[in-house]
Wavefront OBJ file of the C-alpha trace (Angstrom):
o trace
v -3.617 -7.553 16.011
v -5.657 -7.979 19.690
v -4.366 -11.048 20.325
v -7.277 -13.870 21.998
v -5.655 -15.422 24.158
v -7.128 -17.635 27.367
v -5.992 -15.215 29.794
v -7.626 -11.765 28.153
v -11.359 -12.856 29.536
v -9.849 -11.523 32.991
v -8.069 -9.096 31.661
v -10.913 -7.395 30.267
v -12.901 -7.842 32.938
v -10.434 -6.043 35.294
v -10.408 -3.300 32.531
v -13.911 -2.625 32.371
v -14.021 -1.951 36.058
v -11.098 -0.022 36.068
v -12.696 2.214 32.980
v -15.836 2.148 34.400
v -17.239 0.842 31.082
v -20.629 -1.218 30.552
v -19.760 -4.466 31.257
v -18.756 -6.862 27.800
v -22.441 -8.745 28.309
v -24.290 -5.682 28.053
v -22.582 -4.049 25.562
v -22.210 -6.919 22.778
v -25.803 -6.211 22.648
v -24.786 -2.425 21.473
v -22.379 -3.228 19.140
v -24.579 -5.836 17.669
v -27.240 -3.172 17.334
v -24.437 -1.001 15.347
v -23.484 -3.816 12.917
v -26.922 -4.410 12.129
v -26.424 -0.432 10.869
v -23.370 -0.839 9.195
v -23.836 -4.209 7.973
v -28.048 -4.176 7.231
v -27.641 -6.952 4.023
v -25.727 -9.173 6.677
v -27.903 -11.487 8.591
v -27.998 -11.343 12.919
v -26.914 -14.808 12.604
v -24.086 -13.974 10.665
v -22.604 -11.893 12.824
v -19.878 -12.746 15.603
v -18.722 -10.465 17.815
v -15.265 -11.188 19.868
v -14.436 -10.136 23.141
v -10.341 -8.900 22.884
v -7.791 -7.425 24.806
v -7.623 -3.504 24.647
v -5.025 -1.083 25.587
v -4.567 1.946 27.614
v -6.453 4.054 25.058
v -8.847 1.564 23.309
v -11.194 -0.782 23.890
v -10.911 -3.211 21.270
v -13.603 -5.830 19.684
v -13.424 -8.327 17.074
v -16.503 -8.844 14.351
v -16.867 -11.217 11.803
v -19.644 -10.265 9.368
v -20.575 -12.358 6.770
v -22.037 -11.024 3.127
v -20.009 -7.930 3.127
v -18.449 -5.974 0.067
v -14.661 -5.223 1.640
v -13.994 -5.037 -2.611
v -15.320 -3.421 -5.488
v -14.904 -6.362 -8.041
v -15.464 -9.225 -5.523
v -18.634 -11.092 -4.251
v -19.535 -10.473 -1.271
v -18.269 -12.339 1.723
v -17.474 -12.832 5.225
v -15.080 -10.286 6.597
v -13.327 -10.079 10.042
v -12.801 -6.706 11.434
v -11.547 -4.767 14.273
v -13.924 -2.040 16.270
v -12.043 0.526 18.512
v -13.722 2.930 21.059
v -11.724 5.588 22.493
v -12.057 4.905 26.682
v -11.591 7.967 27.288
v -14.204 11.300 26.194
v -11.387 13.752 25.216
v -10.021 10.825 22.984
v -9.593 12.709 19.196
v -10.493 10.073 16.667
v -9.570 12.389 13.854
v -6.346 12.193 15.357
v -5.553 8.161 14.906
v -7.248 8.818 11.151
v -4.563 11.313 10.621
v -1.539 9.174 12.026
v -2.566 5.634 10.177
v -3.187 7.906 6.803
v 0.292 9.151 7.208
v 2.011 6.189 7.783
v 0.000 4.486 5.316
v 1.618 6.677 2.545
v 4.568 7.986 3.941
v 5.984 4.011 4.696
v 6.589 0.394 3.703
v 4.468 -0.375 7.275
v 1.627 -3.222 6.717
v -1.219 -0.231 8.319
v -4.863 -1.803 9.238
v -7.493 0.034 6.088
v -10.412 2.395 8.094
v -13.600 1.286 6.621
v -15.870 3.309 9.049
v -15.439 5.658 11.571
v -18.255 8.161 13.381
v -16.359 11.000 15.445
v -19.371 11.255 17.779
v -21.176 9.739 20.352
v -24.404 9.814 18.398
v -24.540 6.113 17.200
v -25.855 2.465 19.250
v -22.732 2.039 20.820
v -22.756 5.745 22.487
v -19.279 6.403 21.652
v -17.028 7.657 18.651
v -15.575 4.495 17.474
v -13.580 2.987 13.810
v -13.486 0.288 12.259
v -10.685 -1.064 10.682
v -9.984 -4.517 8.497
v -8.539 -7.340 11.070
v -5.155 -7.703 10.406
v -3.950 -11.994 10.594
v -1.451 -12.918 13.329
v -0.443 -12.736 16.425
v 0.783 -10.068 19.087
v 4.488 -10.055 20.101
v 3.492 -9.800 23.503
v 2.114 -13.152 23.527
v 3.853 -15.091 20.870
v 7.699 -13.855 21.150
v 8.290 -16.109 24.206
v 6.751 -19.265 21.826
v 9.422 -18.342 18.819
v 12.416 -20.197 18.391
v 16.002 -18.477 18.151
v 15.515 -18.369 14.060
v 12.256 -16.956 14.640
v 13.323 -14.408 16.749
v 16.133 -13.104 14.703
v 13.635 -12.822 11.979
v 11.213 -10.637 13.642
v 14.463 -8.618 14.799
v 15.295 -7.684 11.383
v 11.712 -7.311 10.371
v 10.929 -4.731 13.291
v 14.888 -2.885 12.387
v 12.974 -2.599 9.080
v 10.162 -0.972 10.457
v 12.324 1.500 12.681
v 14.229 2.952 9.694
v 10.911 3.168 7.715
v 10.080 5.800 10.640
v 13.203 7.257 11.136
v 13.440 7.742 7.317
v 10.338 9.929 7.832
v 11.812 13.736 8.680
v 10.190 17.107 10.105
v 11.451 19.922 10.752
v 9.620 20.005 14.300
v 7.818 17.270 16.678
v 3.794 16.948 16.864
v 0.917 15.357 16.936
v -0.349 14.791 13.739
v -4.123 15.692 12.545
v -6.967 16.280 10.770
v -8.998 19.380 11.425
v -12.662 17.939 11.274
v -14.048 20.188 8.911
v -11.549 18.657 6.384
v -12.335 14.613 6.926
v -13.689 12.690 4.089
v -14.929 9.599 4.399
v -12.365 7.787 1.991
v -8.732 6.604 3.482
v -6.253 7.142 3.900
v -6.995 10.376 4.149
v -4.762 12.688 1.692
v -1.598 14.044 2.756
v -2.727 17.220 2.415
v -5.453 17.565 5.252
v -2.917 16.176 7.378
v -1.407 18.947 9.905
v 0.831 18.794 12.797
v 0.095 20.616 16.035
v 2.732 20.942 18.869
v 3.044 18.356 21.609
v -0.120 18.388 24.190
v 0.366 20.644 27.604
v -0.033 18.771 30.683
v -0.108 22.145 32.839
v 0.015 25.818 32.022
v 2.533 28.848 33.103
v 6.475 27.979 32.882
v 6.177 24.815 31.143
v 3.633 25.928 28.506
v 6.324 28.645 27.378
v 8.851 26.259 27.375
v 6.785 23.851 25.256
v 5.619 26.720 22.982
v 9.395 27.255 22.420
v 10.570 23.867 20.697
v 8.624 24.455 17.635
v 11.897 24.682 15.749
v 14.006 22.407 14.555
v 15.696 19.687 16.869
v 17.677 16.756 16.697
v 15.709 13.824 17.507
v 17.755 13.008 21.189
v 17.704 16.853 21.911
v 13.509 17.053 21.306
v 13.332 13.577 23.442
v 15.872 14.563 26.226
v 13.704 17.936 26.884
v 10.575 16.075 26.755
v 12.000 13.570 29.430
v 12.724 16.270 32.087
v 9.610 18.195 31.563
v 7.967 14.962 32.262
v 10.230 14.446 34.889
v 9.790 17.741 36.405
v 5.898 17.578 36.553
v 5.708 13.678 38.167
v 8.047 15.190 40.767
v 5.539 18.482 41.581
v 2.593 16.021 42.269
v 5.029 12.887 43.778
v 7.811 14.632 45.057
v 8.724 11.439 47.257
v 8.580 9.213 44.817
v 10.502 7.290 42.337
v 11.003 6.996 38.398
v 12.171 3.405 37.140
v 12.799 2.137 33.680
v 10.922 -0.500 32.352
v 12.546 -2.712 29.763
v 10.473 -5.254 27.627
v 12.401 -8.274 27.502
l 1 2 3 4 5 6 7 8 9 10 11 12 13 14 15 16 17 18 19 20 21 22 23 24 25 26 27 28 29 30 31 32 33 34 35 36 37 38 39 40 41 42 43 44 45 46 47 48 49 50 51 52 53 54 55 56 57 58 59 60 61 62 63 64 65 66 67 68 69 70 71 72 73 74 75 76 77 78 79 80 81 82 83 84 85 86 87 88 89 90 91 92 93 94 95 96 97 98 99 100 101 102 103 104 105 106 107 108 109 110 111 112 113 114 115 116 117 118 119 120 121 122 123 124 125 126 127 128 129 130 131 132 133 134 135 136 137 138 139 140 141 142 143 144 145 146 147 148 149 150 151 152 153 154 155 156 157 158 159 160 161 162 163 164 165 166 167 168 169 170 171 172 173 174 175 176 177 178 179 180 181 182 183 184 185 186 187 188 189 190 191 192 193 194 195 196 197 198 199 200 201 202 203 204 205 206 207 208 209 210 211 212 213 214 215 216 217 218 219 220 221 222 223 224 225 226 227 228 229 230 231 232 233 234 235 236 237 238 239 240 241 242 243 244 245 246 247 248 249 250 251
């Protein structure tokens, strides 16, 4: 989950310069008008909208709605969730629909439920965007430093868990997974069956497009990864010959 910590006010800031996005102030006003959309039987005053840290891909928002069916047995009642819009115009929404679907049925992973999505711009916030049930806790990258050894050890087996969940998951080539549009329904996840897998994205054409066109075959995970790692290595040196690549390990 988007974790709210003191420091992300800045960070955001610095991000929505860097994106050239409308600036938090003026947008809250936007998404406000699009929960007022989604949400009409919720009141203005009954809405909350949090400023969060996004990523590279994302920019991420917090709501809390109040009178809001999130079951079909249950009253209705206040519900936090999480709105993502892509920063980027050649973002595929489809395509994170597709992966959280998958994972949603293919593993034991906890996956945040889609409630709403709109794959085009034609909405108050100008902008595809989903929204997806807030998940409770807190992001590794600011709690692991707080955890005590015990702690830590836990969340080392828990995240081993979560790496053999994916690495129990086996094709017989490596993609990107999605959903044609013409094929989306509304409901999620989505059914396995819409789901497709395209090859890997081309980041130039000529030499390296054959060679990409050429993997779709079977490959041993380190063999697909390795080839990967020197095409990427080969195009960063065409455009920054004099420059350097350097690891970066969390720790």
């Amino acid at each position: 989950m988007p974790s709210s910590c003191s420091s992300c006010s800045s960070r955001s800031g610095t991000s929505t310069v860097y994106y050239g996005h409308t600036a938090f102030t003026e947008f809250s006003g936007q998404v406000r008008h699009l929960c007022q959309v989604l949400w009409p039987q919720s009141s203005p005053e009954g809405t909350t909208i949090e400023r969060l840290t996004g990523g590279s891909y994302n920019r991420v928002i917090g709501l809390s709605i109040d009178n809001v069916n999130t079951d079909a047995i249950a009253p209705p009642q206040a519900a936090r969730f999480i709105l993502r819009i892509p920063r980027f115009e050649s973002a595929q929404v489809e395509n994170q629909i597709a992966t959280l679907s998958f994972l949603k049925q293919r593993t034991q992973i906890p996956i945040p439920k889609i409630v709403l999505f709109d794959l085009t711009p034609e909405n108050a916030i100008d902008s595809p965007y989903t929204v997806q049930l807030r998940i409770s806790g807190l992001d590794l990258q600011t709690g692991y430093q707080t955890l005590s050894h015990a702690q830590r050890c836990s969340f080392v087996r828990q995240f081993a868990r979560v790496w053999l969940d994916l690495q129990a998951v086996i094709r017989p080539i490596a993609g990107h997974l999605y959903i044609p549009r013409e094929d989306l329904s509304a409901g999620f996840p989505a059914p396995l069956a819409q789901i497709k897998v395209s090859h890997l994205r081309l980041e130039s054409r000529g030499e390296a497009s054959e060679a990409i066109m050429n993997t779709l075959k079977t490959q041993k995970p380190l063999d697909m990864l390795l080839f990967q790692f020197r095409r990427w290595s080969d195009l960063h040196r065409k455009s920054a010959p004099n420059s350097r690549i350097i690891p970066n390990y969390f720790t």
